[in-house]
N, C-alpha and C positions, 0 to 999 in steps of 0.2 A: 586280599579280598576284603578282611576286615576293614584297613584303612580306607579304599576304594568306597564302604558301603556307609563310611561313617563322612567323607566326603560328600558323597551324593544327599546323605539327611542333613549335612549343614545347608547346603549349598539349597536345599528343600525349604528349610526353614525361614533361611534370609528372604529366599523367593516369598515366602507368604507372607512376610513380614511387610515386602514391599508390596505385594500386593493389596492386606488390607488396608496400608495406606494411600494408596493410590482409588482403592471401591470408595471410600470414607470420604474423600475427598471430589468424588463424582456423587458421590451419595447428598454431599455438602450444598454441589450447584445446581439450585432450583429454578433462578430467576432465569427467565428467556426473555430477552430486548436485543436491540440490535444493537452495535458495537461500533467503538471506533479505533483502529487500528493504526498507529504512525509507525512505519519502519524508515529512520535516518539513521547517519552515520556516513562513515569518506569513503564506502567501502564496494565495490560494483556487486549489483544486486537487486537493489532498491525496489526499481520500476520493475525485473524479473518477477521481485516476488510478490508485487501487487498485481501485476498479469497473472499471475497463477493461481492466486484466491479469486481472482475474476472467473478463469478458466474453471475453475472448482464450482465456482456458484452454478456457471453456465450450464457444466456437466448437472448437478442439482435440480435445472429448469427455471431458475431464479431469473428476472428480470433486471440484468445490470444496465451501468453505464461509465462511461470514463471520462473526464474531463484534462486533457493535457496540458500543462503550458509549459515553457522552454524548449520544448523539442518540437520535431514535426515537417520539418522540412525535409528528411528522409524517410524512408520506403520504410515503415515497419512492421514487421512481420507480426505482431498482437494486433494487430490493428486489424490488417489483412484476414486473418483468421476469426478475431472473435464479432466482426463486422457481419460476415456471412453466417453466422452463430446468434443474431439476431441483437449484441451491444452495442447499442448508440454511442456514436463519441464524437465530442466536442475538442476541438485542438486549436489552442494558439498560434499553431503553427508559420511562425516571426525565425526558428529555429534558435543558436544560443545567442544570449546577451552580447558575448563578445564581439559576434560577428555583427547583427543588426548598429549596434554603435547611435542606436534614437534610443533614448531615454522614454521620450514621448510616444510615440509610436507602441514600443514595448509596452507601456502603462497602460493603451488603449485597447491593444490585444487583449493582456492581462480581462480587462475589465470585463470586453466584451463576452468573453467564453465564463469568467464568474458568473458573469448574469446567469447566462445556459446554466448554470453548476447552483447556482440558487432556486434555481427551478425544481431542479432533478430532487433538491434536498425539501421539497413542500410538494412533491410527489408520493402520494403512501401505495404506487404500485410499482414504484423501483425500487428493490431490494436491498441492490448493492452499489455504490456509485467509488469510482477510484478517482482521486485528485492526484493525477501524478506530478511531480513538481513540484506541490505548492509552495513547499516550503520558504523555496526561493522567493516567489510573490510575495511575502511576508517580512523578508530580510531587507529585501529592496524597499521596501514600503510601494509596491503597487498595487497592491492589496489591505484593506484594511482591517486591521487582525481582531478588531471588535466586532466585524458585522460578518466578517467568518468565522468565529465562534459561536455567534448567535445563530449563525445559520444551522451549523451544526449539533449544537443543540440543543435546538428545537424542531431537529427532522421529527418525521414519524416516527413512532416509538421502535418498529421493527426496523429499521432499516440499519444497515451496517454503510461505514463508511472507512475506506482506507486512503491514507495520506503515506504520500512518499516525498523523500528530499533529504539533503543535508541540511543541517544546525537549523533541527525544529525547533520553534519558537517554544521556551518552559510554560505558557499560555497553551499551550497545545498541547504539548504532554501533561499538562495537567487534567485537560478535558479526555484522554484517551484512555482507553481501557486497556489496549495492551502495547505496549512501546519494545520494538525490535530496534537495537544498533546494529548494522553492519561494518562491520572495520575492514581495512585495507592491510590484507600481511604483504600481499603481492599484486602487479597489475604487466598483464600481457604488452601491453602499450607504454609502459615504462623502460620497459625492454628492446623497444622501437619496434612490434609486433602492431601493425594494422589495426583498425577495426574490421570485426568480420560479418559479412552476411549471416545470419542464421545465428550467429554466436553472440555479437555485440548488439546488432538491429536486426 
């Protein structure tokens, strides 16, 4: 019992230990602005997890919006949902690079739904805006990666911005406040596993 009790006051201890670092460090963060968020990396996820800070804000009351490009030519279920939840979205919807095979045409979409996504960002009554994809617009040069930084920032001061895609441009993670990699250990589909309703779209 003695050992048991000398257990529990360690194990007491560390807790509080970690907790005043954890208060100290909340204690620490004053500033309130809005943020920008890049989650990249090879790893499925990306787009999930900027739909879900969408869906977060939503739940909040906040006034979002999405701007897509690369995808779009299928049924998606974020869309479908946070459409009637009252987020605007703009989508290139050309679907992937691979399959469209116009260089040009692609650039034009691109272009067209930035405009809409320049907008949103000299909006100070949209809260949160998600650029899914961009990244790729950037890689390709259909985007031009100086007048999307400048767009970004110089939003309104409150407003948050999340960026999704593989191999973010270091222009971009520089301008970001918090940078998430997603990695690849494993993929359903490399297994010759479908894409699924509800799972994948």
């Amino acid at each position: 019992m003695v050992d048991e009790n000398r257990k529990n006051e360690r194990h007491q201890a560390r807790m509080q230990r970690l907790k005043d670092k954890v208060d100290a460090k909340i204690n620490a963060a004053t500033e309130e602005r809005g943020i920008v968020i890049v989650i990249t990396g090879n790893g499925k996820g990306k787009s999930t997890s900027g739909f879900g800070t969408v869906a977060r804000a939503v739940g909040h009351g906040l006034k979002t919006a999405v701007v897509q490009f690369i995808k779009g030519t299928w049924a998606c279920g974020e869309r479908d949902l946070l459409e009637k939840n009252g987020t605007e979205f703009h989508v290139m919807a050309t679907g992937f690079t691979w399959e469209t095979q116009n260089k040009q045409a692609d650039i034009e979409a691109a272009q067209k739904v930035w405009q809409a996504g320049k907008k949103l960002l000299n909006d100070e009554s949209v809260d949160l805006v998600l650029f899914d994809e961009l990244t790729y617009m950037l890689s390709y040069d259909y985007l031009n990666i100086d007048e999307v930084l400048d767009a970004i920032v110089n939003r309104p001061a409150n407003q948050h911005v999340v960026i999704t895609g593989r191999g973010a441009h270091r222009d971009l993670l520089e301008i970001a406040d918090t940078v998430s990699e997603v990695q690849s250990i494993k993929h359903a589909f490399e297994a010759g596993i479908k894409a699924q309703k509800g799972i994948d779209w």
